[in-house]
N, C-alpha and C positions, 0 to 999 in steps of 0.2 A: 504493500500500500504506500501511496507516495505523499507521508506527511505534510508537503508542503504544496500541494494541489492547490489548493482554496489560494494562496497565499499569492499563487500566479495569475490568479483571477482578475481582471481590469475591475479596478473599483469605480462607484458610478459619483460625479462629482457633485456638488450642491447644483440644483438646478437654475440655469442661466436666468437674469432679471427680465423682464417683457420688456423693455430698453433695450436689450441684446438682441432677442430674438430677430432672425433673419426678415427681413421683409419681404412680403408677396406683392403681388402686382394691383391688387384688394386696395392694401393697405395704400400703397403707392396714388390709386383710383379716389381712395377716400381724401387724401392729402390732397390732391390736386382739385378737387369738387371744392373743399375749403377756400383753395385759394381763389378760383374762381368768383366765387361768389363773395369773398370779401374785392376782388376787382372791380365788383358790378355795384358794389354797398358803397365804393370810393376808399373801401381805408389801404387798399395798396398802389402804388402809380403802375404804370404799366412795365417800366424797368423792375422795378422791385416784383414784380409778379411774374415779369419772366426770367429772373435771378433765381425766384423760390423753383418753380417750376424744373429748369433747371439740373437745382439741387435734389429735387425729390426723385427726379429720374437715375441720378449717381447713387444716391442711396441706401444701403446695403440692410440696416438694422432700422428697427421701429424706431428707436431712440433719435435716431441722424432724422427719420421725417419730422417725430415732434418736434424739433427742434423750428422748422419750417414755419409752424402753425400756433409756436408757444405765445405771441404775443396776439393773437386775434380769441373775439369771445367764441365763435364756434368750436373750438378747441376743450372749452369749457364749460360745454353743454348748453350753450345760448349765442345768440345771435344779437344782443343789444337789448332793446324794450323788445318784449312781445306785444304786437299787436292783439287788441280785443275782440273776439268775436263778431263777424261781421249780422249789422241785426237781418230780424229773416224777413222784410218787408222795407221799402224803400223809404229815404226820409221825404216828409212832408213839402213838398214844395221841388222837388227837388227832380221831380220829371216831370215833364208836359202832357196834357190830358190828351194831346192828338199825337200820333205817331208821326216822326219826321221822317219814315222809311215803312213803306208794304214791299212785303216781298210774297207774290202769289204764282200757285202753282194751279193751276186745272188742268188736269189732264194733258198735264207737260210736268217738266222738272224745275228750279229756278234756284241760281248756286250764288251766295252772296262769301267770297272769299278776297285773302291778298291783302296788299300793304292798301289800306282804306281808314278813313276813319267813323271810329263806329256811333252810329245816332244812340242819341241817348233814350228811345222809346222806337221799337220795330214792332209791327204788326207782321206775321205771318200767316198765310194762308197755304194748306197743301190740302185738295179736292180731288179725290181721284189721280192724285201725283204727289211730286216730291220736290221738295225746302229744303236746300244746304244751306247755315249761316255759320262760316267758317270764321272767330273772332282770331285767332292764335297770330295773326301777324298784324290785327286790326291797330288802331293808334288812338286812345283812350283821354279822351280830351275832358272828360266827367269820369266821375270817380262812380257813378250809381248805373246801371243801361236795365233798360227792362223790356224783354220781348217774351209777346205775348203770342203763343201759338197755338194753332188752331188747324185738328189733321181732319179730316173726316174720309173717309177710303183712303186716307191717303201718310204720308210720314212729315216731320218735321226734323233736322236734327242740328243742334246747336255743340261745338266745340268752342272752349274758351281757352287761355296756355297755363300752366300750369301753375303761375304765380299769382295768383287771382281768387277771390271768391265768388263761389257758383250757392244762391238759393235756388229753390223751387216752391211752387204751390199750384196745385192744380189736380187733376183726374181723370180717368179715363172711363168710356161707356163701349163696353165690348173693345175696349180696346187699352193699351198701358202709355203711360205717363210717367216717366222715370227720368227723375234729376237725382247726380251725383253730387252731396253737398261738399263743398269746398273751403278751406279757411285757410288765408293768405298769412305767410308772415309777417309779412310788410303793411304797417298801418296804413300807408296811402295805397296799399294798392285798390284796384277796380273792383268794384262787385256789381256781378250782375246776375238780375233776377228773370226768371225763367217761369211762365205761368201759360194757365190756358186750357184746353180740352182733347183730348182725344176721342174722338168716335168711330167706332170699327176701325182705328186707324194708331199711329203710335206719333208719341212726342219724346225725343229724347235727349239729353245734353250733359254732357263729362268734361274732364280737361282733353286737350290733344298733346300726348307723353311727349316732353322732348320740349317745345316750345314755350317760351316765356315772353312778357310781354314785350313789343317791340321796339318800345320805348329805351327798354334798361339796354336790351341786347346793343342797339346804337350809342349808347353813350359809353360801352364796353369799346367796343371797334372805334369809336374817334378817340379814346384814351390809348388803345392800341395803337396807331397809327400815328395819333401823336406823338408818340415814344418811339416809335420805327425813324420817323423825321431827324429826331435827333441824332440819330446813330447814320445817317445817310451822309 
């Protein structure tokens, strides 16, 4: 028997700090979303954001990316003030009793998308057809929009981007009515209310994944480009 077996055995060390551990590509994703979006909040200039950037790609351990993200609050489980819940019904005064946009379908289609700006009260109609109101690249000049839809045989579908609040109110008769509610970060951002009828027909409205309002994204890219100038 070979008394000193065990003794050859690799002994296992204390386990490594979550600072050490290796970094994934995850972790790299999640670091890089931070800094993004402190870009689009203004607390980084576009140098310094593509400095961070950068560094989180070189990377190696958890610790080298906090380090990236140690002085901004989403790092620390917050994002500055949190905005209030957006209320579920529009303020008093604060949109027009006439619609400054119909958008009608009869037995056709009718697609309201694209860099536009959006009326602050739409009426829609779909009659044996179909209502696209595509807001995700719209440009938000009131902070309240309210469109009122109206399917009857027919669909209505409303997409807004994904930094926004989405209400609803409304029903369906032989037919579904379905708003995704939504609550924004951002105290100014948009909200818009989504109401109205469905008969034998559907009304429906979500975020569209991926896009945010078109306003922030621009002041991203001219801070971007600004910073590109300099280095030219």
């Amino acid at each position: 028997m070979d008394l000193h077996k065990h003794d050859r055995q690799p002994h296992a060390g204390p386990a490594p700090h979550v600072a050490e551990l290796r970094a994934s590509d995850a972790d790299r994703d999640r670091i890089a979303d931070m800094l993004r979006d402190a870009l689009a909040e203004g607390r980084l200039t576009a140098e310094e954001h593509a400095e961070r950037v950068e560094g989180v790609l070189a990377a190696k351990t958890v610790g080298e990316l906090d380090v990236f993200v140690r002085d901004l609050p989403a790092a620390h489980g917050g994002r500055g003030a949190t905005a209030a819940p957006a209320p579920d019904r529009p303020t008093l005064g604060a949109i027009p009793a006439d619609p400054e946009e119909n958008v009608v379908a009869v037995f056709s289609s009718a697609v309201r998308r694209g860099r536009r700006r959006a009326s602050r009260r739409i009426h829609a109609y779909a009659v044996f057809g179909s209502v696209e109101i595509d807001l995700s690249e719209a440009l938000f000049e009131h902070q309240q929009v309210v469109i009122k839809a109206f399917a009857v045989f027919g669909s209505v579908d409303v997409r807004v981007p994904e930094n926004v609040s989405l209400r609803g109110a409304g029903g369906g008769v032989l037919g579904s009515f379905e708003v995704a509610s939504l609550d924004s970060t951002e105290a100014e951002a948009p909200v818009i209310y989504v109401d109205g009828w469905a008969v034998l027909g559907s009304v429906e409205a979500r975020p569209k994944r991926g896009k945010l309002v078109a306003d922030i994204l621009d002041r991203v890219q001219r801070k971007v480009e600004k910073g590109l100038r300099k280095h030219v």
